[in-house]
C-alpha positions in Angstrom: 1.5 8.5 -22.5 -1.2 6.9 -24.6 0.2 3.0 -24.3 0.8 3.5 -20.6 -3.2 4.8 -20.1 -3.9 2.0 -22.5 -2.0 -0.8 -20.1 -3.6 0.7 -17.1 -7.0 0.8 -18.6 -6.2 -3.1 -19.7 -5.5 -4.3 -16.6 -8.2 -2.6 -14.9 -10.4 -4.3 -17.4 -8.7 -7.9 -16.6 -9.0 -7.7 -13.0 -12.3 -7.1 -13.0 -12.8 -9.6 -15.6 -11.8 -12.1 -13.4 -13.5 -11.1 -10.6 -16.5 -11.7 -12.7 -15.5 -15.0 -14.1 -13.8 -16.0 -10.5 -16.4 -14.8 -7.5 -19.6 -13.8 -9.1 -22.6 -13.4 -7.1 -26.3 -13.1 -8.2 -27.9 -15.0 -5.3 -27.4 -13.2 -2.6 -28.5 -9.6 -0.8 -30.9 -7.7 -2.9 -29.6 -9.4 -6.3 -32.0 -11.0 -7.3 -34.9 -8.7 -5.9 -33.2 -6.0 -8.8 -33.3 -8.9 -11.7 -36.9 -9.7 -10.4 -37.4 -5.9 -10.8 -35.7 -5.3 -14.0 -37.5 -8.0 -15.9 -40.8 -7.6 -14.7 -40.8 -3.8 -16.0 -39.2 -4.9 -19.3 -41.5 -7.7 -20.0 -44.4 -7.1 -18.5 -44.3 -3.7 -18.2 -44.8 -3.0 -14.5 -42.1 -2.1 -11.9 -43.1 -4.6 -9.2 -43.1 -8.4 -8.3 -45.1 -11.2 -7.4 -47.5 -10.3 -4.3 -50.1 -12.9 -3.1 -49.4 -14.2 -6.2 -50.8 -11.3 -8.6 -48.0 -8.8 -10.1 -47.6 -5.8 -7.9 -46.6 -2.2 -8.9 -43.9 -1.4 -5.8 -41.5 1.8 -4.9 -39.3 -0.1 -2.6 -36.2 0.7 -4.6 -35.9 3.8 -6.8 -35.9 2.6 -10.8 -32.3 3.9 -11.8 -30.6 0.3 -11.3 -33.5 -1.8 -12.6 -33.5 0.6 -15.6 -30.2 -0.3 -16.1 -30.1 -3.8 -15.9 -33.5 -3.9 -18.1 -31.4 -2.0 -20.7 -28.7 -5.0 -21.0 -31.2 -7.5 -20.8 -33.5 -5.9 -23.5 -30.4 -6.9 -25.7 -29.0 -10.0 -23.9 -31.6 -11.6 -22.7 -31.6 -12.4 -18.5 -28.1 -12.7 -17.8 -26.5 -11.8 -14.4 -23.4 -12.3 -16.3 -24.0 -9.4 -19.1 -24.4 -7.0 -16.3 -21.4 -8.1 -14.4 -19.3 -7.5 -18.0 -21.5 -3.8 -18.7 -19.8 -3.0 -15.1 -16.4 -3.9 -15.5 -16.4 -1.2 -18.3 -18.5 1.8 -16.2 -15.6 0.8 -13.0 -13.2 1.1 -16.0 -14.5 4.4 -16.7 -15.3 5.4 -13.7 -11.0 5.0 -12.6 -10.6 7.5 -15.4 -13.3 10.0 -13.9 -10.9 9.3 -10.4 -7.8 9.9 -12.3 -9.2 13.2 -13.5 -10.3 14.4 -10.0 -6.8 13.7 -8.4 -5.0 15.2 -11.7 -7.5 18.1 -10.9 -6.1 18.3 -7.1 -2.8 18.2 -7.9 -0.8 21.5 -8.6 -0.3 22.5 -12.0 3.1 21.3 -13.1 2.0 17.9 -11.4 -1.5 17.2 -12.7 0.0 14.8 -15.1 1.7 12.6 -12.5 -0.9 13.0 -10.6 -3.7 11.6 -13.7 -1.1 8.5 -13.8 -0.8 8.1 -10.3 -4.8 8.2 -9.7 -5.4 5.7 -12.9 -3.4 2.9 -11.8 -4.4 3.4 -8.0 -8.1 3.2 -8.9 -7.8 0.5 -11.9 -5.8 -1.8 -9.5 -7.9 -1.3 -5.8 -9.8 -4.8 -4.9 -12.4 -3.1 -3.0 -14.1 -1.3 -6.6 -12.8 -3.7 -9.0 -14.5 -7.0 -7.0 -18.4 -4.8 -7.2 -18.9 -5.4 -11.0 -18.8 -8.8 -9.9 -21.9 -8.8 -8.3 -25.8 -7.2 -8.9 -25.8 -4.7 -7.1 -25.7 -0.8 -7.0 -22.4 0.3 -5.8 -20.2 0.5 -9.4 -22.8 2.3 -11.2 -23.8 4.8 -8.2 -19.7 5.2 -7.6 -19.6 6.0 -11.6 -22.1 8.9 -11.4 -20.1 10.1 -7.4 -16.9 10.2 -9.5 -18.9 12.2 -12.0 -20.7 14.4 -10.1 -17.3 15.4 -8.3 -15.8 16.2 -11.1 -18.8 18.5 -12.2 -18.7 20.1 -9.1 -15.2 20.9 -9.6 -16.0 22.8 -11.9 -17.6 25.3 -9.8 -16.5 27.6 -7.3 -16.2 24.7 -5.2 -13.3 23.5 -7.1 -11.9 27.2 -8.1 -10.1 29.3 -6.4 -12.0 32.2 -5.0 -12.9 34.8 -7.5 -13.2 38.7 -6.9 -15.1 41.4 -7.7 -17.7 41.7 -11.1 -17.2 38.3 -11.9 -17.9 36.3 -8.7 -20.5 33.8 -9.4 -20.9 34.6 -12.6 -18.9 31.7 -14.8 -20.9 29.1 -16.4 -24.3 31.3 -16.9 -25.5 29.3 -19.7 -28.8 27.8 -18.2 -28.2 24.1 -19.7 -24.7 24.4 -19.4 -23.9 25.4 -15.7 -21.9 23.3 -14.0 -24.0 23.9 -10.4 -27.1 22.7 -13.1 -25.3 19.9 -14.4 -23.8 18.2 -10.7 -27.2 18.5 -9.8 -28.6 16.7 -12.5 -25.6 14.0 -11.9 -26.5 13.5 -8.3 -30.3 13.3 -9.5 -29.7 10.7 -11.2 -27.5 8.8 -8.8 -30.3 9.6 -6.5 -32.3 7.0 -8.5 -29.8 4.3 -8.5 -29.3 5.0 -4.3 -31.2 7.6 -2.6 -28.6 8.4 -0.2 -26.4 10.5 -2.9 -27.4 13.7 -2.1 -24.9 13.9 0.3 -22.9 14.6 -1.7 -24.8 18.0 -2.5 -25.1 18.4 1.2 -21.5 18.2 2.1 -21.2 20.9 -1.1 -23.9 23.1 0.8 -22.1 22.8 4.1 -18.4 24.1 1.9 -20.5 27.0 0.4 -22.0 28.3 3.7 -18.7 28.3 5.2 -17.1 30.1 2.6 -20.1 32.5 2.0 -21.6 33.4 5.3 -20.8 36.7 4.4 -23.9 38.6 3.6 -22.8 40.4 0.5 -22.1 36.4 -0.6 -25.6 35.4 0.1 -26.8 35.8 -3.7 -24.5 33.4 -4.7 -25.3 30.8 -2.1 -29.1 31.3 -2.9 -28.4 30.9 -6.8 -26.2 28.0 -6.0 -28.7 26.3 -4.2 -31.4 26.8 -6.3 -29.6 25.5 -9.2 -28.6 22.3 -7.3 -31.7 21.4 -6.1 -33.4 22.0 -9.7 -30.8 19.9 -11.5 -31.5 17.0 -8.6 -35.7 17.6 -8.7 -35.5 17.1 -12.7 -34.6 13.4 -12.8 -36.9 12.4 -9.9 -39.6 14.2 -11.2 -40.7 11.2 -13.5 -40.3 9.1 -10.4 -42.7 10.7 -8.7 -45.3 11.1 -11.2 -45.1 7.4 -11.4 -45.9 7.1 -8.1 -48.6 9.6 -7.8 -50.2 7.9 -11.0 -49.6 4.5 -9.6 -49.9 4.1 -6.2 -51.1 7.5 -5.1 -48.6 8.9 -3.3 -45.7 11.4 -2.8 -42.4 9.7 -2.7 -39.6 11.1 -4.6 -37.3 8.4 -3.2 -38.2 5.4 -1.5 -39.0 4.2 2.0 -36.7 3.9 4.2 -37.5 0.3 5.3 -38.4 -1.0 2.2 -41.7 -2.0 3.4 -44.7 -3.1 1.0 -48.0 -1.2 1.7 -49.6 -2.2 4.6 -46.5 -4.0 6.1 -45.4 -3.6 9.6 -41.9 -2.1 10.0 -40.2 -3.6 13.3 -38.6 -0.2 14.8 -38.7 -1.2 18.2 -35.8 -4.2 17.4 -33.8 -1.5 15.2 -33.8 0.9 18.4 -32.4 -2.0 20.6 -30.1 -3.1 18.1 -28.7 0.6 18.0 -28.0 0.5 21.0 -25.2 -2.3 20.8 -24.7 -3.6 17.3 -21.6 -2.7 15.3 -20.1 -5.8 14.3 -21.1 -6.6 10.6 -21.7 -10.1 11.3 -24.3 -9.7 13.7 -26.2 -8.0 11.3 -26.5 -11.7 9.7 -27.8 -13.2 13.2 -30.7 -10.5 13.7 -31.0 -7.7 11.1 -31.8 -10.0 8.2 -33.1 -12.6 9.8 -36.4 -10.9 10.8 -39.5 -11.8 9.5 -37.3 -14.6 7.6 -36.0 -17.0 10.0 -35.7 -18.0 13.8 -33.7 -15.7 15.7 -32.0 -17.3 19.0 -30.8 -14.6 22.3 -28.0 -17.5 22.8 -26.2 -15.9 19.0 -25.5 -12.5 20.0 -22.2 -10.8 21.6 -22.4 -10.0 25.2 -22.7 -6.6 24.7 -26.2 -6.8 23.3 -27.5 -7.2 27.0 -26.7 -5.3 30.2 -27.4 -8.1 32.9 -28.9 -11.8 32.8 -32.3 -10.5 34.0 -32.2 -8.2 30.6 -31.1 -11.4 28.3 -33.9 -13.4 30.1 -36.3 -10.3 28.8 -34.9 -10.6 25.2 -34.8 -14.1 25.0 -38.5 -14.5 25.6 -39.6 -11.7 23.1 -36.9 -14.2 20.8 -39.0 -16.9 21.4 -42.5 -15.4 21.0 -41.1 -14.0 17.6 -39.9 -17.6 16.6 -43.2 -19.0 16.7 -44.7 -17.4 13.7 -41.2 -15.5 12.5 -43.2 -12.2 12.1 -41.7 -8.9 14.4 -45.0 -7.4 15.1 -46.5 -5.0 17.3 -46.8 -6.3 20.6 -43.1 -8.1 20.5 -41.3 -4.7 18.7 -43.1 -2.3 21.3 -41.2 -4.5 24.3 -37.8 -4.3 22.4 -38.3 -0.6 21.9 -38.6 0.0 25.9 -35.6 -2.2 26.4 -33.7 0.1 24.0 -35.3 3.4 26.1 -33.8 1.9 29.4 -30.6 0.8 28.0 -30.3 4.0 26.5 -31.0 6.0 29.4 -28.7 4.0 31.3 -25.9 4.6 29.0 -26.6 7.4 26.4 -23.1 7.8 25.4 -22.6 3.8 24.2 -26.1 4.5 22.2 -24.8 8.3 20.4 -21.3 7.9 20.5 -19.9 4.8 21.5 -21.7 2.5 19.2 -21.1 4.6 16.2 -17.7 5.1 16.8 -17.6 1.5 16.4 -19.3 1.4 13.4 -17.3 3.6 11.8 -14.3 1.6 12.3 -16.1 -1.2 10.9 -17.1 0.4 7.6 -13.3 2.2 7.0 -11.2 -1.0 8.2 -12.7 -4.4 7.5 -11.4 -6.6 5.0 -14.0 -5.9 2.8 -14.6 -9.7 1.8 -18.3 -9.6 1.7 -18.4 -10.4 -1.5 -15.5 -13.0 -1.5 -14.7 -16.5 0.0 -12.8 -15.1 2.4 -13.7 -15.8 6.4 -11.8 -13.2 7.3 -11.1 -14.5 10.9 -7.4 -13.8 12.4 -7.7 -14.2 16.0 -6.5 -16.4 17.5 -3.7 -16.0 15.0 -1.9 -19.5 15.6 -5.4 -21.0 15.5 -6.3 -19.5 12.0 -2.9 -20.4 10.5 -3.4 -23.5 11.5 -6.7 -24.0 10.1 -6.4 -22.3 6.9 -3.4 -20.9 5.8 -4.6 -19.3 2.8 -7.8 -17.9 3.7 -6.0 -16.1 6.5 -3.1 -14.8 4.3 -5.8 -13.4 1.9 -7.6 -11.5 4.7 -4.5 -10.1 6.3 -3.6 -8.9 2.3 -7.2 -7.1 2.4 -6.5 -5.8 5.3 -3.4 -4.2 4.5 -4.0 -3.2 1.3 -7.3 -1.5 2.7 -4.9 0.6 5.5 -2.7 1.3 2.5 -5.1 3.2 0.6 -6.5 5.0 3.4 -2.8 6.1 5.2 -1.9 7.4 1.3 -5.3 8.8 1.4 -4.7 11.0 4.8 -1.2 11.9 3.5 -2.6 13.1 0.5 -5.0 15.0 2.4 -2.6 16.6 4.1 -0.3 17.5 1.0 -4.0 19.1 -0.6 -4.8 21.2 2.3 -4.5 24.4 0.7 -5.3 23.5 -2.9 -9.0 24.2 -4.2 -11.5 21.1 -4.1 -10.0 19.8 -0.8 -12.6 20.6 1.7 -15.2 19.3 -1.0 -13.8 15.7 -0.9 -12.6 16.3 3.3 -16.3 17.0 4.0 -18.0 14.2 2.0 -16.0 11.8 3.0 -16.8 12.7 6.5 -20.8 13.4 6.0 -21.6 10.1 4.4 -19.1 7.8 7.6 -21.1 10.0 9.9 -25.0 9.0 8.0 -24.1 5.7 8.2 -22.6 5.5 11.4 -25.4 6.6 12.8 -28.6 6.9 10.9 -28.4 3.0 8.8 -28.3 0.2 11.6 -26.4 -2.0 8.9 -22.9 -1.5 9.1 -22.3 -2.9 6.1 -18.3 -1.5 4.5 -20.1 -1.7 0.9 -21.8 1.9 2.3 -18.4 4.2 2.2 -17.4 2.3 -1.1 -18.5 5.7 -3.0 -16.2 7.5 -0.8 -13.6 5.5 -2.7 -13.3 8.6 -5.9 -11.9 11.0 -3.0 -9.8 8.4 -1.3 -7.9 7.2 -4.3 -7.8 10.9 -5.9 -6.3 11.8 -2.2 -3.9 8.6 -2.3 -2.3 9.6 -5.8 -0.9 13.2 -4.4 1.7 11.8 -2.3 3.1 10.0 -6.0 3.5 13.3 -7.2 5.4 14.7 -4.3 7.8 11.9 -4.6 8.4 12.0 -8.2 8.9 15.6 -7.5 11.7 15.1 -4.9 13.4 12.5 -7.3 13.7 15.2 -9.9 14.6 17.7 -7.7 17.5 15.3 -6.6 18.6 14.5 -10.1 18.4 18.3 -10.8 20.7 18.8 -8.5 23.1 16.1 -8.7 
């Protein structure tokens, strides 16, 4: 048992290893805004960057990520690559965490298989092990999901109902409650991305279901209470930073990432709600703004309802490219196009579009971070062109609908086993958020979804290990 965790653990190491050494990426996205960050507040002491020229204190991005690449660099100096090799071993760790969540669906005779089976899925899956690989958020924010799962676990939320004198009442130790502790957890993943509370949410929504009884509402109070203290405790430094600072409340961090001051363009975002879902348009306007020249003649079809309407854009286009700044006057005229194209079709703008999203996030190839194109139509074409680039995309692809049919099979096989409606619900509460309420629809977002997918994909191992001893049995 010990060599086998050792091999797995090995080869999870190795793979993302050479992801690191292969297909490393430090120059693009918000890389090298977070090394800008990190080293600023571990050399010069502020938490900010260059404005105007002068060193500005900022809160566009909570501090739990540039905290922890100023702790690698404080001992090895700037280096992209130190980080990359400090997150091969949390995603190393962070399989084990996995492992123990599907070992802790599993029935009891099975949870063994069931660790195994979870281990190897999680050290082995592409789509976690390629994110050390790059600067960026998502392996230490899955790390503390994992984690904070498995505290919550722990709870009633992960227990089997109890009865009578003793309902509620496990873990009463103040420091050492488990509701306490998840909270905490999810605090402090709340400082490496604010959107982690979700977690806690889809926990909430569990609880009220199970305790809407009012004889049950003690419990739900307490277990509320001590959630939200464990979450305030780690942003409370946070916020006294940015009281002291820059005078203001903010716990998290805007939405928009806007500087003081700046103008935040939410006029385009409603128009581009109202038909973007592809994640490479996302390239052609969403990131492009304030940046570079946008052109009308680059998006899909579906971005405008009739020529007279892409006449209308293409104008506000071109009064934008002239100084590449979205402001007032321009967003205010992209905001009514989004009212009338949204009154003319509200379903396409509330349901239609982030349907489609949805399906983007759950069943790209995931290549983002890879040189991948991931084009395959027009098949023969793409073969053609580049036979490799489109064998690597379809491999993405099915490896990606692997995972995720194992995933629903083990949901299915879990149904009636305690933690199942925990991991059911947040996988379901974070594809809705971003489907709806982030414009981006970027498949990096679900990636912390990934501890409840592969700890779903590892029960239906279990079952068949089961049947092949039952057969032998028998025989």
């Amino acid at each position: 048992m010990r060599t086998h965790i050792a091999f797995a653990a090995l080869t999870g190491l190795m793979l993302r290893i050479y992801f690191v050494l292969k297909f490393p990426v430090t120059q693009s996205g918000d890389a090298p805004f977070y090394i800008e960050l990190a080293w600023n507040w571990l050399k010069n002491g502020v938490y900010g960057f260059p404005v105007n020229g002068q060193l500005t204190p900022v809160d566009m991005r909570v501090p739990g990520y540039p905290a922890f690449l100023a702790a690698i660099f404080a001992f090895a100096g700037k280096s992209p690559q130190a980080v990359m090799l400090a997150q091969c071993v949390v995603d190393v760790a962070a399989c084990f965490l996995i492992a123990l969540i599907a070992e802790r669906l599993a029935a009891l005779e099975s949870r063994r298989r069931a660790f195994i089976a979870g281990l190897w899925l999680a050290v082995l899956c592409p789509f976690t092990a390629n994110y050390p690989a790059v600067v960026l958020t998502e392996t230490l924010v899955t790390f503390l999901t994992a984690l904070a799962i498995l505290v919550l676990l722990e709870t009633d939320l992960g227990r089997r109902a109890i009865t009578g004198a003793a309902a509620g009442l496990v873990g009463n130790e103040f420091f050492a409650n488990p509701w306490l502790l998840a909270g905490m957890v999810v605090g402090f993943g709340t400082l490496v991305r604010p959107e982690t509370p979700l977690l806690l949410i889809s926990g909430g929504l569990v609880l009220c279901a199970r305790w809407w009884r009012p004889r049950d509402w003690a419990k739900l109070a307490r277990a509320g209470m001590l959630l939200g203290l464990g979450v305030l405790l780690p942003l409370l430094p946070w916020a006294a930073r940015n009281w002291r600072v820059l005078h203001k409340v903010q716990f998290l961090a805007p939405r928009y990432s806007e500087l003081p001051g700046e103008y935040t363009p939410l006029g385009l975002t409603d128009w581009t709600s109202t038909w973007m879902w592809r994640f490479r348009d996302v390239y052609r306007v969403t990131w492009k703004v304030n940046d570079e020249p946008i052109s009308a003649d680059d998006l899909p079809a579906g971005a405008f309802d009739s020529s007279d309407e892409r006449a209308r854009v293409g104008s506000l286009f071109k009064k934008y490219n002239e100084s590449t700044t979205m402001g007032p006057e321009v967003d205010s005229q992209f905001r009514e196009i989004a009212r009338e194209r949204t009154g003319r079709h509200p379903l396409r703008t509330y349901l239609e579009i982030p349907f489609l999203r949805t399906l983007v996030i759950w069943f790209t190839p995931r290549v983002e971070l890879l040189p991948v194109s991931a084009q395959v139509w027009p098949l023969r074409d793409e073969w053609e062109k580049d036979r490799a680039d489109l064998l690597a995309t379809l491999a993405l692809v099915a490896t990606n609908a692997l995972y995720l049919v194992l995933a629903l099979w083990g949901a299915w096989l879990a149904r009636d086993r305690p933690g199942w409606a925990l991991l059911v619900v947040f996988i379901l509460v974070r594809t809705i958020f971003f489907s709806i309420y982030v414009e981006a629809p970027e498949p990096r977002y679900v990636l912390e979804c990934f501890p409840a997918i592969i700890a779903f994909a590892a029960q239906p191992f279990v079952l068949v290990r089961e049947n092949q001893l039952s057969s032998t049995g028998s025989g």
